[in-house]
PDB file with SEQRES, HELIX, SHEET and CRYST1 records, atoms N, CA, C and O in Angstrom:
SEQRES   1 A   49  UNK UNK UNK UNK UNK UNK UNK UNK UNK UNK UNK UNK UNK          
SEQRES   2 A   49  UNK UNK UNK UNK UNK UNK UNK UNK UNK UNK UNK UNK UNK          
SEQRES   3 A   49  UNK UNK UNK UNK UNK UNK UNK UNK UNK UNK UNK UNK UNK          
SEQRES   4 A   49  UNK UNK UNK UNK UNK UNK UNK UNK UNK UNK                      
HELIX    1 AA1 UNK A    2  UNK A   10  1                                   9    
HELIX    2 AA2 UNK A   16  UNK A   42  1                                  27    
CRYST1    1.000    1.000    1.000  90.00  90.00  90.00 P 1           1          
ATOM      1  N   UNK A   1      12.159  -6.194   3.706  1.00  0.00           N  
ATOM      2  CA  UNK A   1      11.073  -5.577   4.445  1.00  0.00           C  
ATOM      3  C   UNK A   1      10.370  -6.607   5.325  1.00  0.00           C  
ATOM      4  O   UNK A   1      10.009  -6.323   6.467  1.00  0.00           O  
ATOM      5  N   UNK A   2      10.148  -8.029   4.673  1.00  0.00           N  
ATOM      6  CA  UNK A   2       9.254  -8.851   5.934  1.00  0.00           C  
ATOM      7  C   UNK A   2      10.621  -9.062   6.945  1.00  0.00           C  
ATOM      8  O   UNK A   2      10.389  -8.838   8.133  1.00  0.00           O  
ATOM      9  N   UNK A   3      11.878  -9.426   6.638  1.00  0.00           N  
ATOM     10  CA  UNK A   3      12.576  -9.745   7.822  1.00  0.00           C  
ATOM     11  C   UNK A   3      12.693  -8.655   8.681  1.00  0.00           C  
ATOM     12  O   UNK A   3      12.762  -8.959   9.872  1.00  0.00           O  
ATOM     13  N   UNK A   4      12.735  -7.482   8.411  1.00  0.00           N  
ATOM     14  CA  UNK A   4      12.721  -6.122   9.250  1.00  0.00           C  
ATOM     15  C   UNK A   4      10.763  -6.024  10.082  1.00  0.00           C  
ATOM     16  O   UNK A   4      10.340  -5.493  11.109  1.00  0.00           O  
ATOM     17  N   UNK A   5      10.163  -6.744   9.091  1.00  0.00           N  
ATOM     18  CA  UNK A   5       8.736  -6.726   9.962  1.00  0.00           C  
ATOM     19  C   UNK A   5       8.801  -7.846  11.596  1.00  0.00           C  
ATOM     20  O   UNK A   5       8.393  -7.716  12.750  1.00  0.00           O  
ATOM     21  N   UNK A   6       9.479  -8.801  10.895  1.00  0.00           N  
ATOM     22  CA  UNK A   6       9.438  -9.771  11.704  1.00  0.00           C  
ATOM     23  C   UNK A   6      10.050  -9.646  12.788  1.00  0.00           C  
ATOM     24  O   UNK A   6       9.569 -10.100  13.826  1.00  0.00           O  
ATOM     25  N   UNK A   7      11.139  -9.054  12.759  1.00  0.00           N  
ATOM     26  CA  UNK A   7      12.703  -8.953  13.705  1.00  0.00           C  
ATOM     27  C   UNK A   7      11.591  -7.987  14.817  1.00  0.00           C  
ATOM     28  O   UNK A   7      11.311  -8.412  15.938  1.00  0.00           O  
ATOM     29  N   UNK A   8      11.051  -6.662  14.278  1.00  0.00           N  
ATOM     30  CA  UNK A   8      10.571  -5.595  14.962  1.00  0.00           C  
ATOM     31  C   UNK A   8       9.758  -6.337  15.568  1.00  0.00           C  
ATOM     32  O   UNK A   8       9.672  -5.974  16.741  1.00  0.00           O  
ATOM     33  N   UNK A   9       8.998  -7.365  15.293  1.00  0.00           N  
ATOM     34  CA  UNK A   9       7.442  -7.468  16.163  1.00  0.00           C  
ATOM     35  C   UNK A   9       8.376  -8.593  17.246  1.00  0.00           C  
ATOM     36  O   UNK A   9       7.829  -8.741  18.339  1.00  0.00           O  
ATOM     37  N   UNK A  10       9.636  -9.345  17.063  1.00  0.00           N  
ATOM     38  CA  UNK A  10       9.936 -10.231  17.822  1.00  0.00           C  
ATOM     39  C   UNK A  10      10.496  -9.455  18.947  1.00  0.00           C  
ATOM     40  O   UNK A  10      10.367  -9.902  20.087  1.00  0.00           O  
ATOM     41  N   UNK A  11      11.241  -8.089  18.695  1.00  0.00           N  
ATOM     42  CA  UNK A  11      12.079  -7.347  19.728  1.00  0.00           C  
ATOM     43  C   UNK A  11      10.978  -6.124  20.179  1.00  0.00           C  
ATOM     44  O   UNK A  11      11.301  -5.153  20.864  1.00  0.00           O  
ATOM     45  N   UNK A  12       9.890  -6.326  19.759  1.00  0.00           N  
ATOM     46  CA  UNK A  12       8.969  -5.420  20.166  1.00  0.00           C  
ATOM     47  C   UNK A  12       8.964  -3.567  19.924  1.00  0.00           C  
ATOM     48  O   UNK A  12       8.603  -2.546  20.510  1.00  0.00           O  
ATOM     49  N   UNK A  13       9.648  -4.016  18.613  1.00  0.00           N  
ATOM     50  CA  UNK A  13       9.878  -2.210  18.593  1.00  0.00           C  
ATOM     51  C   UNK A  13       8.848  -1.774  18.050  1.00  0.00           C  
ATOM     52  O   UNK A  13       9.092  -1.972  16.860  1.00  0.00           O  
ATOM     53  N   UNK A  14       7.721  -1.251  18.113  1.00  0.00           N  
ATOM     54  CA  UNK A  14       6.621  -0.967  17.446  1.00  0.00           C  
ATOM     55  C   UNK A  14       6.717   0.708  17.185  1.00  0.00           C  
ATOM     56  O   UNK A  14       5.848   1.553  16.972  1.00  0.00           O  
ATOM     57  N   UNK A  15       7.693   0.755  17.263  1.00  0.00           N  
ATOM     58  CA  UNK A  15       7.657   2.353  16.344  1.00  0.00           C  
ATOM     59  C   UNK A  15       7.577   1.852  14.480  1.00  0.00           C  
ATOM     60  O   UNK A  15       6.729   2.057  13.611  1.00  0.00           O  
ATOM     61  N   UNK A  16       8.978   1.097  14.485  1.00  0.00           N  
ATOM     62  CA  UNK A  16       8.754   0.379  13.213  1.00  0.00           C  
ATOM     63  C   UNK A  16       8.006  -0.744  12.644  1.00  0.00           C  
ATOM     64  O   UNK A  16       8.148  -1.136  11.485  1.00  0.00           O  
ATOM     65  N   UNK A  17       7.318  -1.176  13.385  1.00  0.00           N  
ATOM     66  CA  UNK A  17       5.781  -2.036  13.376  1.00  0.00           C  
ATOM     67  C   UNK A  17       5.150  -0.905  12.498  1.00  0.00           C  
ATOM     68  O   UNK A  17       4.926  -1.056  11.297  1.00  0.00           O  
ATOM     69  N   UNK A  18       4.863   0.320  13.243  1.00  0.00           N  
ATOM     70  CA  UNK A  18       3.440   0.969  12.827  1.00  0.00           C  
ATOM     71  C   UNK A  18       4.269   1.872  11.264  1.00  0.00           C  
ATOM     72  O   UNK A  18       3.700   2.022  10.183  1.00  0.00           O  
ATOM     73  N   UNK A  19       5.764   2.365  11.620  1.00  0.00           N  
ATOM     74  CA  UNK A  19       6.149   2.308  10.019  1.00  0.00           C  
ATOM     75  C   UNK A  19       5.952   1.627   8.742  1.00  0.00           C  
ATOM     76  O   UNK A  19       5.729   2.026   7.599  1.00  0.00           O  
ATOM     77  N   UNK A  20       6.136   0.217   9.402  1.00  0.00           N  
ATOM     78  CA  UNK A  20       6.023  -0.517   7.928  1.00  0.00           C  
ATOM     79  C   UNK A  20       4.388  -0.997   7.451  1.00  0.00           C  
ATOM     80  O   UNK A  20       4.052  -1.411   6.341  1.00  0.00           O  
ATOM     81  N   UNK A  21       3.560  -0.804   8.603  1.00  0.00           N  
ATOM     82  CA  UNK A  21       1.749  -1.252   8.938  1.00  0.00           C  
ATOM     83  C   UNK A  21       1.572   0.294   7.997  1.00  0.00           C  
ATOM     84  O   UNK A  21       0.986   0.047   6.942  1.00  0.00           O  
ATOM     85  N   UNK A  22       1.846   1.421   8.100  1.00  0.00           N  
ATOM     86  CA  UNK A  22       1.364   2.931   7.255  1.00  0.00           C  
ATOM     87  C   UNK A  22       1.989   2.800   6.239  1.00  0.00           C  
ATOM     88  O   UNK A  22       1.153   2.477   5.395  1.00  0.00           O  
ATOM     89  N   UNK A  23       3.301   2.868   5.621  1.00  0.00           N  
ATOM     90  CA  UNK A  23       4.279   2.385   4.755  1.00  0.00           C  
ATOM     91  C   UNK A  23       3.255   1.586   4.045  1.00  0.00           C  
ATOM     92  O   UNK A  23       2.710   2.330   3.230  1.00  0.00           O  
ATOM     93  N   UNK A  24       2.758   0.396   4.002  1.00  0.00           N  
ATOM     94  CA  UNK A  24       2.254  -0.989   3.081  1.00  0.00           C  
ATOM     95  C   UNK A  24       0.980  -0.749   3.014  1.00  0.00           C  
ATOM     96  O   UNK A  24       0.328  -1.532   2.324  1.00  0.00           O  
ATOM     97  N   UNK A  25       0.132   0.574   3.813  1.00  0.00           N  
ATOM     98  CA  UNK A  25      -1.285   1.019   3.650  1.00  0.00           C  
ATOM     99  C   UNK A  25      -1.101   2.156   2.518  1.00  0.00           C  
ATOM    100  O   UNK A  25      -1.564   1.891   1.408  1.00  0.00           O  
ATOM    101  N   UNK A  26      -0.572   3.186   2.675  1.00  0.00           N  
ATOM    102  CA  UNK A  26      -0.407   3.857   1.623  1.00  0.00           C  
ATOM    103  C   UNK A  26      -0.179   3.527   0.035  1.00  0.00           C  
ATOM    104  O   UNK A  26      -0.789   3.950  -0.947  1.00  0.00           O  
ATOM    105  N   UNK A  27       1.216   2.377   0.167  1.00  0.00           N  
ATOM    106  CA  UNK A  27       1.247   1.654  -1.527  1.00  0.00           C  
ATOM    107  C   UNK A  27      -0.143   1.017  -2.000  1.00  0.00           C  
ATOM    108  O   UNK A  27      -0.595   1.258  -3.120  1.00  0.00           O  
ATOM    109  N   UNK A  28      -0.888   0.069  -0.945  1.00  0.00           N  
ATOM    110  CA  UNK A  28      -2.074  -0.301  -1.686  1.00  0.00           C  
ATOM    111  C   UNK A  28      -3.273   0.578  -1.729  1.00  0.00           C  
ATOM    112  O   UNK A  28      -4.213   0.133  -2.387  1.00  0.00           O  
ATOM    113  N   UNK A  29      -3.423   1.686  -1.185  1.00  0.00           N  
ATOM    114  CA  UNK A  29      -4.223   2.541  -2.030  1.00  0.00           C  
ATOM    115  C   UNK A  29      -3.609   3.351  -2.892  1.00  0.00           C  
ATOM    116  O   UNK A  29      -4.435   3.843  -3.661  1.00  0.00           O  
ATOM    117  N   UNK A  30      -2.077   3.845  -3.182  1.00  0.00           N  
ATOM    118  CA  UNK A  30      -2.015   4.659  -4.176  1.00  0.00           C  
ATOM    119  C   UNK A  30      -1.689   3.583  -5.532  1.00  0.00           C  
ATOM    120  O   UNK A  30      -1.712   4.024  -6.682  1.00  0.00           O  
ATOM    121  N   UNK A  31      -1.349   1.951  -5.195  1.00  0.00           N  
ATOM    122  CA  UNK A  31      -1.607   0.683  -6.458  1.00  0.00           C  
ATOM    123  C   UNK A  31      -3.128   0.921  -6.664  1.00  0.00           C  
ATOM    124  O   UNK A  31      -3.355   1.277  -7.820  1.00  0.00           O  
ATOM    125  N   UNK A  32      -4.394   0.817  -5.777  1.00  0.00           N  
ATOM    126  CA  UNK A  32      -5.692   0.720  -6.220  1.00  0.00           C  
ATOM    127  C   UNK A  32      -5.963   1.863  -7.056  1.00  0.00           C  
ATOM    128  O   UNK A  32      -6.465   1.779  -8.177  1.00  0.00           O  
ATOM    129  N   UNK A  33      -5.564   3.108  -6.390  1.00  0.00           N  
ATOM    130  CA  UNK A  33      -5.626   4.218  -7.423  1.00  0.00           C  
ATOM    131  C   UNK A  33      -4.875   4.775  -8.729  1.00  0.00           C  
ATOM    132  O   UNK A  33      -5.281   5.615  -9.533  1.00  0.00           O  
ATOM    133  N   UNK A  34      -3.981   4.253  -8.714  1.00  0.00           N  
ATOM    134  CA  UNK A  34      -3.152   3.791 -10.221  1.00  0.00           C  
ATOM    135  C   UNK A  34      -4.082   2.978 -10.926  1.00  0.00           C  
ATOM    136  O   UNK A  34      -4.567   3.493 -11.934  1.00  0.00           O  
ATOM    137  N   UNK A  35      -4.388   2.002 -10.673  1.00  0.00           N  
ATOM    138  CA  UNK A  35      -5.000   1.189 -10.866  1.00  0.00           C  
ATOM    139  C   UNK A  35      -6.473   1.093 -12.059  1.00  0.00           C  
ATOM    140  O   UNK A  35      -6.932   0.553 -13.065  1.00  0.00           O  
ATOM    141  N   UNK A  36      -6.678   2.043 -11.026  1.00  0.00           N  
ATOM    142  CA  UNK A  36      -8.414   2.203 -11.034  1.00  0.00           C  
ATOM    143  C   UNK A  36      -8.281   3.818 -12.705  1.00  0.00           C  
ATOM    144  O   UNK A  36      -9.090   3.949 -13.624  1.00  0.00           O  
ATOM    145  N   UNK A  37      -7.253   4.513 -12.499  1.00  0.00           N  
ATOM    146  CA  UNK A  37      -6.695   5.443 -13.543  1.00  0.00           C  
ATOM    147  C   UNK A  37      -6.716   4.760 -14.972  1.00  0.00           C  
ATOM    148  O   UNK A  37      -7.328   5.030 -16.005  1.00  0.00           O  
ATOM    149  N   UNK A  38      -5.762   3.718 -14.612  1.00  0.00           N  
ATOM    150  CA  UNK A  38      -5.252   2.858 -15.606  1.00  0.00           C  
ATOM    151  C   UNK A  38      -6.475   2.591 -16.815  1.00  0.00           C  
ATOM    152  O   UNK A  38      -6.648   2.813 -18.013  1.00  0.00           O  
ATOM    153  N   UNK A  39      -7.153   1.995 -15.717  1.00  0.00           N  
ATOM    154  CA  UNK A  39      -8.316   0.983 -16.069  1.00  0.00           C  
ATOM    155  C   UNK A  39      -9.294   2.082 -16.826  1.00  0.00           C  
ATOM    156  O   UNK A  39      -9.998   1.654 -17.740  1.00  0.00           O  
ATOM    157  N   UNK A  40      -9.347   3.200 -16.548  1.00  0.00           N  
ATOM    158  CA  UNK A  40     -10.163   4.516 -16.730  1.00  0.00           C  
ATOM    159  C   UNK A  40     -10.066   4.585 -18.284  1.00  0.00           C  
ATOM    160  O   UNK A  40     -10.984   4.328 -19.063  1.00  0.00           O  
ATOM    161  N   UNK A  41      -7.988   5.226 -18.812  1.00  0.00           N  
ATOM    162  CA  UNK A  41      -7.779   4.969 -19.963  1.00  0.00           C  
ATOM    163  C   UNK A  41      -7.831   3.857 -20.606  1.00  0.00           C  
ATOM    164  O   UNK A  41      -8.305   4.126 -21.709  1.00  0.00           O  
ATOM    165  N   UNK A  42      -7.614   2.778 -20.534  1.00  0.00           N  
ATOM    166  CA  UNK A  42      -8.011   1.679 -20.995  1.00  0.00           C  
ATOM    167  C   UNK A  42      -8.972   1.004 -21.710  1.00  0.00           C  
ATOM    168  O   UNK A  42      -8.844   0.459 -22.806  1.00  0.00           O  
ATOM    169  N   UNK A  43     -10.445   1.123 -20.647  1.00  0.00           N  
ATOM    170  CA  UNK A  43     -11.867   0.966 -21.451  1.00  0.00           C  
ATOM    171  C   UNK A  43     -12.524   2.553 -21.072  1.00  0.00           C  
ATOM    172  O   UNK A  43     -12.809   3.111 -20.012  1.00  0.00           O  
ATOM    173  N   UNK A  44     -12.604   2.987 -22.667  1.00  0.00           N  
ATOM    174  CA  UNK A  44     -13.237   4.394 -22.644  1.00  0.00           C  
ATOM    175  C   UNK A  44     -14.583   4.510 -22.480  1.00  0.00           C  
ATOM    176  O   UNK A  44     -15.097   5.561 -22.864  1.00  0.00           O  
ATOM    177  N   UNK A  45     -15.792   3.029 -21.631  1.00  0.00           N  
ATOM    178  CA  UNK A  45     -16.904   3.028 -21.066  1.00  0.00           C  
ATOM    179  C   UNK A  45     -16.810   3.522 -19.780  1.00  0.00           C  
ATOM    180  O   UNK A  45     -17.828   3.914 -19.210  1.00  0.00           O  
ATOM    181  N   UNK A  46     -15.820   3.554 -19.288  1.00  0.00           N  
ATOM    182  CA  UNK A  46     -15.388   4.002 -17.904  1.00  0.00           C  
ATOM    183  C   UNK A  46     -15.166   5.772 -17.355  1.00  0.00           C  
ATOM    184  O   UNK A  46     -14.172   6.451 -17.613  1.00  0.00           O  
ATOM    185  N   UNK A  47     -15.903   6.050 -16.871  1.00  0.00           N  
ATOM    186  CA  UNK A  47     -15.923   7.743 -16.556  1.00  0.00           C  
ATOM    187  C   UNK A  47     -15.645   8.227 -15.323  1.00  0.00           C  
ATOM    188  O   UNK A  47     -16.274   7.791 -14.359  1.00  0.00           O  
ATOM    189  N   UNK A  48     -14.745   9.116 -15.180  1.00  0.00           N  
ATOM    190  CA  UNK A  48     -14.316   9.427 -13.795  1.00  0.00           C  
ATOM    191  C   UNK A  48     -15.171  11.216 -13.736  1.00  0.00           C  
ATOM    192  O   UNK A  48     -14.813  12.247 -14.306  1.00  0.00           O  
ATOM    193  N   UNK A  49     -16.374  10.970 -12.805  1.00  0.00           N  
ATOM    194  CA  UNK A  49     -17.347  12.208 -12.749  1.00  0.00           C  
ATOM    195  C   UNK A  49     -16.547  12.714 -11.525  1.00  0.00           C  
ATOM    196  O   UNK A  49     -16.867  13.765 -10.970  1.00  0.00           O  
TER     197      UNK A  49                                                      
END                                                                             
């Protein structure tokens, strides 16, 4: 994935620029929101209102 980031931004294809830029935004909010779940069951001081 970085050599396919890299290659794209050197040959200027920014269709797959903005693929892999939405692509790597989506995993780290649906990791923060796993995450943040996890952490929920984990310590039962934690309440999701």
């Amino acid at each position: 994935m970085g050599n396919l980031f890299i290659e794209s931004i050197q040959l200027r294809d920014f269709s797959v620029v903005t693929a892999l830029v939405l692509l790597s935004g989506i995993l780290a909010i649906l990791g923060a929101l796993l995450s943040d779940i996890i952490l929920s069951i984990v310590d039962p001081r934690i309440r999701i209102k």
